[in-house]
C-alpha positions as CSV (number, residue, x, y, z in Angstrom):
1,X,18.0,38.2,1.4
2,X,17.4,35.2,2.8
3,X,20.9,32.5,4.3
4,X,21.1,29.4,3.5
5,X,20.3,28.2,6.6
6,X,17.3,30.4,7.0
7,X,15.8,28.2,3.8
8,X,16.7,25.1,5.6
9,X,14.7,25.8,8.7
10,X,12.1,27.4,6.7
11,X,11.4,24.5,4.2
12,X,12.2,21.9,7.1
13,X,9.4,23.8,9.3
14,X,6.9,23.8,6.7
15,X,7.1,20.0,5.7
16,X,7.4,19.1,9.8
17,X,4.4,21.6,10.1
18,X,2.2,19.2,7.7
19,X,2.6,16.4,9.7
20,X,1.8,17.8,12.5
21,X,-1.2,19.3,10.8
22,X,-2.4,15.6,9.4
23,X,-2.0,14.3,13.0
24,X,-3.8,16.6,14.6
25,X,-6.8,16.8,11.7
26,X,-7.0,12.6,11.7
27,X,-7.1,12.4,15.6
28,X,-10.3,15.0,15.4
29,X,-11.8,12.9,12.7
30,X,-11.6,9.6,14.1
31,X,-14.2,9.8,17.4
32,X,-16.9,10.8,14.2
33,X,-15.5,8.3,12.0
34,X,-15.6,5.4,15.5
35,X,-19.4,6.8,16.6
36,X,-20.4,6.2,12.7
37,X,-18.8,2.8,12.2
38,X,-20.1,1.7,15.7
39,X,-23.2,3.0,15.0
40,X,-24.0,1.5,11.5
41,X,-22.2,-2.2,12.5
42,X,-19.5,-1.6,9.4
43,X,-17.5,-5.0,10.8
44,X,-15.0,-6.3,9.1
45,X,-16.1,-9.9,8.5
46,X,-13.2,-12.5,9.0
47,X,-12.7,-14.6,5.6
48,X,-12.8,-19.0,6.1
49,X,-10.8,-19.1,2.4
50,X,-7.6,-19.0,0.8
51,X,-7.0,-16.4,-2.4
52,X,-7.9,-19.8,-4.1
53,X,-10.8,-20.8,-3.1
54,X,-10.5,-23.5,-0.8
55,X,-11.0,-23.3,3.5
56,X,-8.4,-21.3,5.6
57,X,-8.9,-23.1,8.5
58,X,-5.3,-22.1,10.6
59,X,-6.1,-18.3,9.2
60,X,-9.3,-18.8,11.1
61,X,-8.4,-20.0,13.8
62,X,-6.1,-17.5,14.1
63,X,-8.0,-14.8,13.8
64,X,-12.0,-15.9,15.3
65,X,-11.9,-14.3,18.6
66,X,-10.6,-11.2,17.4
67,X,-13.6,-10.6,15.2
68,X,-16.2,-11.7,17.6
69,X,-15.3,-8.5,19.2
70,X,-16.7,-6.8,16.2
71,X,-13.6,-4.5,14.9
72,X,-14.8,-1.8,12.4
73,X,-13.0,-1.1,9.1
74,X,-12.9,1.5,6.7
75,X,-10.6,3.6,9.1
76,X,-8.3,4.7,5.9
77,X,-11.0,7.2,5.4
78,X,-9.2,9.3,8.2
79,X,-6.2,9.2,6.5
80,X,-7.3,9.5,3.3
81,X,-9.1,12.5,4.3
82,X,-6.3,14.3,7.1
83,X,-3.9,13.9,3.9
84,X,-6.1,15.4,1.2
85,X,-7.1,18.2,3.7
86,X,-3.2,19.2,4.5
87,X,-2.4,19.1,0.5
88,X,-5.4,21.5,-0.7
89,X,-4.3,24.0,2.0
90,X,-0.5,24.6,1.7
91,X,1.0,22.2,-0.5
92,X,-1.5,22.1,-3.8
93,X,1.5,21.6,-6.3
94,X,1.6,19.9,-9.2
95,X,2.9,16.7,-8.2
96,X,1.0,16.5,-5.2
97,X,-2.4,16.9,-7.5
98,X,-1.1,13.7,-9.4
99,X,-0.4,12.2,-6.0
100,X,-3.8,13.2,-4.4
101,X,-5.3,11.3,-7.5
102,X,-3.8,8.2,-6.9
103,X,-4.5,8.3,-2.7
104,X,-8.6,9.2,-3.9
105,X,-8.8,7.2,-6.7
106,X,-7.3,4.0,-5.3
107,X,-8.9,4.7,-2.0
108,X,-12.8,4.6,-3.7
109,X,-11.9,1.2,-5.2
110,X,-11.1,-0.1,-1.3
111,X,-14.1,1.9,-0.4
112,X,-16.4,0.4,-2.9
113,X,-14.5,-3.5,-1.4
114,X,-14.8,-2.8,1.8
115,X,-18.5,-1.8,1.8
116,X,-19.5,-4.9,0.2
117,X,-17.2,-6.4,2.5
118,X,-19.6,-5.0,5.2
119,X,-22.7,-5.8,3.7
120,X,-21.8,-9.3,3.0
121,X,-22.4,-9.7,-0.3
122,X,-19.4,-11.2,-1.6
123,X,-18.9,-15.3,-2.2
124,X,-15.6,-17.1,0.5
125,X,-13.8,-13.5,0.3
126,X,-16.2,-11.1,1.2
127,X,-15.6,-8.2,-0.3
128,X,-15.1,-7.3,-4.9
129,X,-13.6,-10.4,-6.8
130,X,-9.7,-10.4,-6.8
131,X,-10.3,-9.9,-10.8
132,X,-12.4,-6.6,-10.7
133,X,-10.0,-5.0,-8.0
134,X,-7.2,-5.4,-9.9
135,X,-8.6,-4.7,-13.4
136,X,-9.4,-1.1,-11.4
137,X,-6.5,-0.4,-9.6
138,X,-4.5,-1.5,-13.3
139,X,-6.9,1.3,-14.1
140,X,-5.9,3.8,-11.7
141,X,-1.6,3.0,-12.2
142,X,-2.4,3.3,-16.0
143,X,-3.7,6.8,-16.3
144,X,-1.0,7.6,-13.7
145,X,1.2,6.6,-15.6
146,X,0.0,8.1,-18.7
147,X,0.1,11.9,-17.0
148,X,4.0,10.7,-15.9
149,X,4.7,9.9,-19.2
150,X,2.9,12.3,-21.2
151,X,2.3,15.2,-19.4
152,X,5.0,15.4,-17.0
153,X,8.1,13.9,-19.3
154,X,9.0,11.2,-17.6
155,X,11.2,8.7,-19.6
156,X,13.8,7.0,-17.4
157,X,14.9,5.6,-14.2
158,X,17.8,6.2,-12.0
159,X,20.0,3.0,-10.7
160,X,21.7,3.5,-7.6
161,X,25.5,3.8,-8.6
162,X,25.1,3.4,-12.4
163,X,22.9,6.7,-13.0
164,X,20.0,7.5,-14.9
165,X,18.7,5.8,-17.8
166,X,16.0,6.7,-20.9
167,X,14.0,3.7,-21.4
168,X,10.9,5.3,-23.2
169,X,7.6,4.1,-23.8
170,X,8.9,1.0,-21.1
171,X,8.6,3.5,-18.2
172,X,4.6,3.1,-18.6
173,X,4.4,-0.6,-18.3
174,X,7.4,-0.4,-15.0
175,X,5.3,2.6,-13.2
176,X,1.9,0.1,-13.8
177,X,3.7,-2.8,-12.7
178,X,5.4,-0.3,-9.4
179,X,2.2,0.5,-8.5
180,X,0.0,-2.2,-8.7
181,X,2.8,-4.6,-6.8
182,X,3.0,-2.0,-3.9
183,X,-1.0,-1.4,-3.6
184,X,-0.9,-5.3,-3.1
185,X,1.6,-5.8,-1.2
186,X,0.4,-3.0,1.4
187,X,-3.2,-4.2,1.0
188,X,-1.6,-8.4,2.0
189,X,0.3,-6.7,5.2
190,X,-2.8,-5.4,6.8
191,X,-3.4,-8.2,8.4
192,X,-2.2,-7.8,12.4
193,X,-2.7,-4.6,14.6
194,X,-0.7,-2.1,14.2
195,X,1.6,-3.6,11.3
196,X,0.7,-1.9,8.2
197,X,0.3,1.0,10.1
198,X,3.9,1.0,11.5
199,X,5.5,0.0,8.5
200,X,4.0,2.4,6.6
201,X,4.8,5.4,8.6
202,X,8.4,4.2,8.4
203,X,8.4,3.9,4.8
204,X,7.0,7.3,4.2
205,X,9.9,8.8,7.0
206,X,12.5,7.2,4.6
207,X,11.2,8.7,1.4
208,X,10.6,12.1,3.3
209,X,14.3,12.1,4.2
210,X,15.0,11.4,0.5
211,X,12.7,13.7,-1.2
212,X,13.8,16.5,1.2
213,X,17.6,15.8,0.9
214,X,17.3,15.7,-3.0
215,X,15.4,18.9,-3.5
216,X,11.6,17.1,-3.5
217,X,10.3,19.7,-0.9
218,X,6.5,19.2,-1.9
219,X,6.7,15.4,-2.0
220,X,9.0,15.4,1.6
221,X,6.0,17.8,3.0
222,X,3.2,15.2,1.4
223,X,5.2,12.6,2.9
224,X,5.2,14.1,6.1
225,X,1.4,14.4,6.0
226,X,1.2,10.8,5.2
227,X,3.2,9.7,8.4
228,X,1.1,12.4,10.6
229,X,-1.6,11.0,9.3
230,X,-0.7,7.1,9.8
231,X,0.4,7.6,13.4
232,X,-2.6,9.0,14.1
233,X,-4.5,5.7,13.2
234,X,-1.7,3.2,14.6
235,X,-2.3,5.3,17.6
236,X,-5.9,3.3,17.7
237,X,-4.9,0.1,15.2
238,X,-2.4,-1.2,17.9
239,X,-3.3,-3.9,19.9
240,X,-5.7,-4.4,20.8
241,X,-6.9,-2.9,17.5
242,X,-9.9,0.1,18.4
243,X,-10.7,-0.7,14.1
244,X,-8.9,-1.3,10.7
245,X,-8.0,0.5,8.0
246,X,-9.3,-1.6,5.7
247,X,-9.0,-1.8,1.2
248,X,-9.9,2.1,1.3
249,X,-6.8,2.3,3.2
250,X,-4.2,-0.5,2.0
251,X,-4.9,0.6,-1.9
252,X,-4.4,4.0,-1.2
253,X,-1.2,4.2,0.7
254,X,-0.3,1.5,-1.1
255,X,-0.7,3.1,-4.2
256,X,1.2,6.4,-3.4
257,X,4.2,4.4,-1.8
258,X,4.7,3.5,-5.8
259,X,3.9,7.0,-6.6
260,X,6.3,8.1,-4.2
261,X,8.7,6.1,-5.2
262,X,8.4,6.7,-9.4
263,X,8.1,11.0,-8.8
264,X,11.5,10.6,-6.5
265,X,13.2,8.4,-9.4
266,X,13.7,5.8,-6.7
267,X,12.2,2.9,-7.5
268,X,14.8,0.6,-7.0
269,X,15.1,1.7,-3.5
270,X,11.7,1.1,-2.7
271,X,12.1,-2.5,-3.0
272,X,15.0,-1.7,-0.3
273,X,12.6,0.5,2.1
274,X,9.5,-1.7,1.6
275,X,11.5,-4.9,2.2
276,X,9.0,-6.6,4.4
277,X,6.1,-5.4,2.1
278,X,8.2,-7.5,-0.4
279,X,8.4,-10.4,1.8
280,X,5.0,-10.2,3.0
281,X,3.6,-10.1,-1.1
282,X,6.2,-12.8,-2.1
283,X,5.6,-15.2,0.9
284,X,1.7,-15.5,-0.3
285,X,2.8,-15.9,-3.8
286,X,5.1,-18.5,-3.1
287,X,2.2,-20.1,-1.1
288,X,-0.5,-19.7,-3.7
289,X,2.2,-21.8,-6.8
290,X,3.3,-24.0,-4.5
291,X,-0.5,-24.9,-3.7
292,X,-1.0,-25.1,-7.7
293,X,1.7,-26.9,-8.8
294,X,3.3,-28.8,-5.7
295,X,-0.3,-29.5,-4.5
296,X,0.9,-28.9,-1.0
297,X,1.7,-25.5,1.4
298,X,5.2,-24.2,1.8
299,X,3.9,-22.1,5.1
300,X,1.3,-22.9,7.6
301,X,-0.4,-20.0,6.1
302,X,0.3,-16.9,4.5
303,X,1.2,-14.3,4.2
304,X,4.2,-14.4,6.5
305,X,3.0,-13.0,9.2
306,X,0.3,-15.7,9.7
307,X,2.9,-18.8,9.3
308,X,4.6,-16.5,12.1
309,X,1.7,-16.2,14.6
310,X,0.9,-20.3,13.6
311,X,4.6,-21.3,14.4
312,X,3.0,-19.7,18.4
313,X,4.5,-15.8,18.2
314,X,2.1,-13.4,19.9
315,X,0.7,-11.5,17.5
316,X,2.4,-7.8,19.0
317,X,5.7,-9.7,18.7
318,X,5.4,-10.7,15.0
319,X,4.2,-6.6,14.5
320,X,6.9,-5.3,16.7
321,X,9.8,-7.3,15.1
322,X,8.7,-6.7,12.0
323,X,8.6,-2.8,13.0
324,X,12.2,-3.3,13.4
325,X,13.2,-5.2,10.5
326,X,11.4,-2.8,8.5
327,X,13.3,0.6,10.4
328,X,16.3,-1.3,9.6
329,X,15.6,-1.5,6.1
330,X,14.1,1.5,5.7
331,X,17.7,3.1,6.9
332,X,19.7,1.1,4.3
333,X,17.3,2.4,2.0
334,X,18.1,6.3,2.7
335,X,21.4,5.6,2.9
336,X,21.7,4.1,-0.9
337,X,19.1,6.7,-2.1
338,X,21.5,9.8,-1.2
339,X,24.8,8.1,-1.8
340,X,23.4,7.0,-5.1
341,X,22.9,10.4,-5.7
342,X,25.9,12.1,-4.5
343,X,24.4,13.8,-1.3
């Protein structure tokens, strides 16, 4: 008969094991995935407009030299792949099926932006119209949040220090709006080396702890193979960035960071962990009103980060400070996730 402590090393070895495993798979995969992006020219092409249309010329400015050395994208194919990979071979549950949906699912609509963002097709903002990628990642949130709903029983949230409560056919409309806003915010933050990447792996540590603390063992293992998987790629994104993980990789995590956060019953923590996702999202929504109805800019340009590097931070300090904002965060976030909860 097996101790107590023998299931803790056990269960502990087996999600540590999957990270490992993701790292290891993604750091394989990337020389194919660098010889093929080199090879075929898949560039990211630098924008010259705002979300609203009109010329970007501090974001450009900001950003011209970097692309003349001509970064690939689509690197979230690594980690959309190291993941998937790690799941189907020892941690196909349930959950992590509804999981691997959203990472695939939301990753093909990046994908699909990203290529045309290669081939140069798209009008100011290369890439699919604002409009059609969020009509299809709404798509991708709703029938998550249908199998949550329906299939799965999932009626009501849990609010740190209050407890849990039923709020019924409302909990398909908040998992949407959970999902979409973190696919977003995720997808606005990729916008320096090594910052998505960084904050992401940290975000996914913090809901590992949780979901491992609280009895989640398949989501703390799919979490782990989410951060093995995202070092891998910081490993080449930071600066000077080797490529980028482009939409197919923002959407994705993105997407399963609300995911995470709804199977967990934590979603008013995420906003904790994710703080500078938050900030990041809100600070080019602030900008985009205040262009609309003030007629004038509230930061020199947005998202954050930008105004940052305009105001004369280096870009690696802007990423690493945000790095430890975010680790901050991301602590508080554990901390009111298992007091919440008793543990």
């Amino acid at each position: 008969m097996q101790t107590a402590k023998t299931v803790i090393v056990n269960s502990l070895s087996r999600v540590l094991f999957q990270a490992f495993l993701a790292f290891i798979i993604a750091m394989v995969i990337t020389p194919l995935y660098t010889h093929l992006a080199y090879k075929y020219k898949a560039w990211k092409k630098i924008r010259d407009t705002a979300t609203t249309g009109e010329k970007a010329p501090v974001f450009y400015k900001l950003h011209a030299a970097k692309h003349k050395r001509n970064i690939p994208t689509m690197a979230g194919i690594v980690m959309v792949v190291a993941i998937s990979i790690v799941s189907l071979l020892i941690n196909f549950y349930r959950p992590i099926k509804l999981l691997l949906f959203g990472l695939l699912a939301a990753g093909f609509v990046g994908l699909v932006d990203d290529f045309i963002n290669i081939r140069g097709r798209g009008k100011g903002v290369a890439g699919l119209r604002s409009k059609i990628k969020f009509i299809l990642i709404f798509l991708v949130a709703t029938l998550g949040a249908a199998y949550f709903y329906y299939k799965l029983g999932y009626n009501s949230i849990h609010i740190p220090a209050v407890g849990d409560f039923n709020i019924g056919i409302f909990y398909l409309p908040l998992f949407i709006l959970v999902v979409i806003s973190t696919a977003n915010s995720v997808n606005i933050t990729d916008g320096l080396d090594g910052l998505s990447g960084g904050l992401l792996a940290i975000s996914f540590s913090a809901f590992g702890v949780i979901s491992y603390v609280t009895g989640y063992y398949a989501i703390a293992g799919f979490c782990a193979a989410l951060v093995g998987a995202v070092l891998a790629y910081t490993w080449f994104n930071i600066y000077p960035a080797r490529f980028f993980m482009g939409d197919v990789g923002s959407f994705a995590l993105g997407t399963v960071l609300g995911m995470i956060a709804m199977l967990t019953n934590q979603v008013f923590v995420l906003p904790i962990i994710g703080a500078v996702f938050v900030v990041e999202a809100g600070s080019s929504l602030i900008q985009i009103l205040s262009k609309k109805i003030l007629k004038r800019k509230i930061f020199l340009s947005a998202p954050l980060h930008h105004h940052l590097e305009a105001k004369g931070w280096p870009e690696t300090k802007v990423t690493m400070r945000l790095w430890i904002i975010g680790a901050v965060v991301a602590v508080i976030g554990i901390l009111i996730g298992l007091l919440a909860n008793g543990r």
